[in-house]
N, C-alpha and C positions, 0 to 999 in steps of 0.2 A: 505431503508434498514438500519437498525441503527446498530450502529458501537461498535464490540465487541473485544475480544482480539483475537478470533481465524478467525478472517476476514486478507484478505490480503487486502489491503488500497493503491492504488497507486494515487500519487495525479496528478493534470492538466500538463499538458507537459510532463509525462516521456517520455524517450525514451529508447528504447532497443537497445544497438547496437549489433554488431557483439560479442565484449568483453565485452562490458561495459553497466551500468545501469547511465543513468544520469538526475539526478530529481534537482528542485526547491523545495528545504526545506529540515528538515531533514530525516535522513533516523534511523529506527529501526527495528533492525534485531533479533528477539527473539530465546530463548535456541535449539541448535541441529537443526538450519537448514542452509539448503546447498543451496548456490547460487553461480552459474557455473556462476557468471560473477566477474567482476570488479565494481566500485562503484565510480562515481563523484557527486559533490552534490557541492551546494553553500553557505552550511550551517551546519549544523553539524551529525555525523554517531555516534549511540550507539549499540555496537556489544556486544548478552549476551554470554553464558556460550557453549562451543560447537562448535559453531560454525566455517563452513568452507566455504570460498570463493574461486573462482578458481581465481581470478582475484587481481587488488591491490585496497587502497581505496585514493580517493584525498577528499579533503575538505579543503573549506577555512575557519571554524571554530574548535573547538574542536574537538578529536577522541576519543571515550572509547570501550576501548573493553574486555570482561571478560574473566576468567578465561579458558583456557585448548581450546582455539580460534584456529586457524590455518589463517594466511591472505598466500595464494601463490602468492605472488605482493611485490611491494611496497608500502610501507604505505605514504603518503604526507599530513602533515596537518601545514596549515598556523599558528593555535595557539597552544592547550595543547595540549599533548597525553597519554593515560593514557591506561598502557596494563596490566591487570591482569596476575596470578601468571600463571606460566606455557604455556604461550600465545607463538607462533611459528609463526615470520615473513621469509616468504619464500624469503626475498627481502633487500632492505633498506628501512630505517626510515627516509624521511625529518622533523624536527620541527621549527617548526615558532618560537614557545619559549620555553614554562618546557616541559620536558619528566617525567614522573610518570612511574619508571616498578617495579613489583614484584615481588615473589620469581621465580627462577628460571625460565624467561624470553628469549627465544633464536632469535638475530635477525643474520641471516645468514651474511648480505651482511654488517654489522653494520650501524651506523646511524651519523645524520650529526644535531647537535641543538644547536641553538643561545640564548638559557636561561640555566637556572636550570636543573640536570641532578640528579631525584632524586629514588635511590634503596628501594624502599620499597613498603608495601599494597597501592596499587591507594585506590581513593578515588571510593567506590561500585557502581556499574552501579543501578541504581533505575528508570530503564525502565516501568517496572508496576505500580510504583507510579506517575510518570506523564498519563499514559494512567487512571487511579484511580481520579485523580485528573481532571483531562481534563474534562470527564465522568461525573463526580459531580460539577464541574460547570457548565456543559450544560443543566443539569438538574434543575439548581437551588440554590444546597444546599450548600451554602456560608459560612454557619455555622458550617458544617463536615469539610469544606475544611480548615475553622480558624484555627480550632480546631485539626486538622492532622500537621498542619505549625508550629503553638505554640508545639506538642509533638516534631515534628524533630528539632524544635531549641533548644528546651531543650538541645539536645543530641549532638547537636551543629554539626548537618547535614546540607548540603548546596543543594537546591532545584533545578533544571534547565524544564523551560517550555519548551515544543514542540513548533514548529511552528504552524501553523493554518492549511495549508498543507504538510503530511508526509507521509513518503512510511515507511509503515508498512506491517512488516513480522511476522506472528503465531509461537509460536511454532512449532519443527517439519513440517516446512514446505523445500518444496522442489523447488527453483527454475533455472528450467534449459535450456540451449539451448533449446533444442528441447521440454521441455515439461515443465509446470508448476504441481504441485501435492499440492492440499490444503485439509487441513481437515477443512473445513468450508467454510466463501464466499468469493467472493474476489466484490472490489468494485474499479474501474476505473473509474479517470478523464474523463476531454475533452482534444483534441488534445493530444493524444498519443500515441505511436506506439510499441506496443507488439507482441514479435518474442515466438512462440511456440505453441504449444495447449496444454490447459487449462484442468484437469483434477477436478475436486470442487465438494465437499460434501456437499455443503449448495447452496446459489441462487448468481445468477453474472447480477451486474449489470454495463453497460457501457454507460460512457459520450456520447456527441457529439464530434462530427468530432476524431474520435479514429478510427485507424487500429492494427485490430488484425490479427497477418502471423499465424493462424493456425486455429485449428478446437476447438470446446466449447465443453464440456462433462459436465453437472452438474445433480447432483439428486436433485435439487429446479428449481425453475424458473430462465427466464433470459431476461434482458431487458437491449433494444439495442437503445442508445441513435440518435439523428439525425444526418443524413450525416456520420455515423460508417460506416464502412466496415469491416466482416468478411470473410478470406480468408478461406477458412473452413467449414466443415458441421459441424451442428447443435445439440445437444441432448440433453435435458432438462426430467427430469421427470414431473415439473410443464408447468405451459404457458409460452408462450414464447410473448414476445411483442417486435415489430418493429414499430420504430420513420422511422419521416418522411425523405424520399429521404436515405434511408438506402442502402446499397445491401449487400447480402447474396452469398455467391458464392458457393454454396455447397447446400447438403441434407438437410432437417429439419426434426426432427424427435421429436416431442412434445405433451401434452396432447391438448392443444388451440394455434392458432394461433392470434394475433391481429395484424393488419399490417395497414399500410399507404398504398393506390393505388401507391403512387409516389416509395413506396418501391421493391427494386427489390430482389428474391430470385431467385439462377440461380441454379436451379436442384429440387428432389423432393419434395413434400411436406407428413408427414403423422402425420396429427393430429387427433386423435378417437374424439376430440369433436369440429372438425369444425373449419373453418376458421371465423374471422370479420372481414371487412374492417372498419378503423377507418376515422373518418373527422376532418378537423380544426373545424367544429361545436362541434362535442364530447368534443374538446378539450375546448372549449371556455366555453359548459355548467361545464364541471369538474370543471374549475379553479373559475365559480364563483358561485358554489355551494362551492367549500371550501373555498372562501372568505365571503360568507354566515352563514358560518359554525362559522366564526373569528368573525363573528358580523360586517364587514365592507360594505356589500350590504344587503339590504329589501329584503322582500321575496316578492314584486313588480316587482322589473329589474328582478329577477331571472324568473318568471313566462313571464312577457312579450317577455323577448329577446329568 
């Protein structure tokens, strides 16, 4: 499923906890949405325009957060922190080193920082031009991205890469205890553990070894990586596909079913066009047919095997 800006993007290992969200890499949380937790990360959180957290943020990297934000927490970040104008910390402010705040900035509990302590416009969150940027070197195009780097130095703008794994948040997205609400897809690591049921306007797809504590609802397809567990019934308006040694613990309710024998679904089934059981053979002609496809096997082993 390729990676757009209204996809939710959770990378390998998150976890959900009771309060907190706690991932490997950075975390970016785009315009006007709402996430009922708290936020730990090992690496750096860019918060845009809007946005409210129930919870506080820690980070052992940089913090930005944009204008007219709400954090109900404390804020904790081991290097910079940068709070746009009108930004509301419900809490205190640890900093590692400079604090960046701008106009009219309210931190309740005040803050505690071992650098620079400077009142003015932070430096602008440019959350979409690293997703921009990302995007156009995956694709190739080395030359748009030169060519975007040579304009912002002009301007004597300062650039910051994402990580390779990131928790990314759409616009207007809603995430919360008891339920996630996305206008688009959402796309899940391996090894993670997501508290809620899942509400998605586009298709979901999930790693291996991932537990999800709720029920899936999406109008696309959904496919459920190996050894996942779904605590939850089912609902897809596309097909739905199950990896191998999966279980299901609830209804399914989809156009197809494809499943692994070793897959277990504990309650009904109702798909109008049928179930398939898949094999390790399917899998093996799949994978080299599109190694085929790459030019790296003959069209002899393919036929043969």
């Amino acid at each position: 499923m390729p990676f757009d800006k209204k996809t939710l993007v959770i990378p390998d290992k998150t976890v959900f906890e009771e309060h907190n969200i706690v991932v490997n890499g950075d975390v970016i949380v785009s315009d006007r949405s709402n996430v009922d937790y708290g936020i730990i990360t090992d690496k750096r959180v860019f918060i845009g325009e809007r946005v409210n957290t129930e919870g506080g943020i820690s980070a052992k990297d940089d913090i930005r957060i944009d204008m007219f934000s709400v954090i109900n927490g404390d804020i904790d970040g081991k290097k910079d922190i940068y709070l746009g104008e009108k930004v509301k910390v419900l809490g205190k402010v640890f900093v590692g080193r400079d604090l960046d705040v701008g106009d009219d900035v309210r931190i309740e509990k005040g803050f505690e920082a071992r650098g620079w302590i400077n009142i003015r416009n932070p430096i602008p969150l440019v959350i979409y031009i690293f997703i921009y940027l990302l995007e156009l070197l995956r694709q190739g195009k080395s030359r748009e991205v030169e060519k975007i780097l040579k304009e912002l130095e002009k301007e004597d703008e300062k650039i910051f890469f994402i990580s390779d794994g990131f928790l990314f948040v759409p616009k207007d997205s809603f995430v919360g205890i008891h339920e996630l609400r996305i206008k688009g897809s959402i796309r899940i690591g391996d090894c993670c553990r997501i508290l809620g049921n899942n509400l998605v306007s586009g298709d979901v797809k999930i790693g291996n070894e991932t537990e999800i504590c709720g029920k899936i609802k999406a109008e696309g397809s959904i496919m459920i990586g190996e050894k996942s567990i779904v605590n939850g019934d089912i609902e897809c308006g596309g097909n739905l596909v199950i990896e191998d040694e999966c279980r299901v613990l609830g209804d399914v309710t989809c156009k197809k079913v494809e499943m692994f024998r070793s897959a277990l679904i504990n309650g009904t089934i109702k798909a109008e066009n049928g179930i398939r059981f898949k094999t390790p053979e399917d899998e093996n002609m799949r994978e080299k047919i599109e190694r085929f496809a790459l030019g790296v096997d003959d069209v002899e082993n393919v036929i043969v095997d």
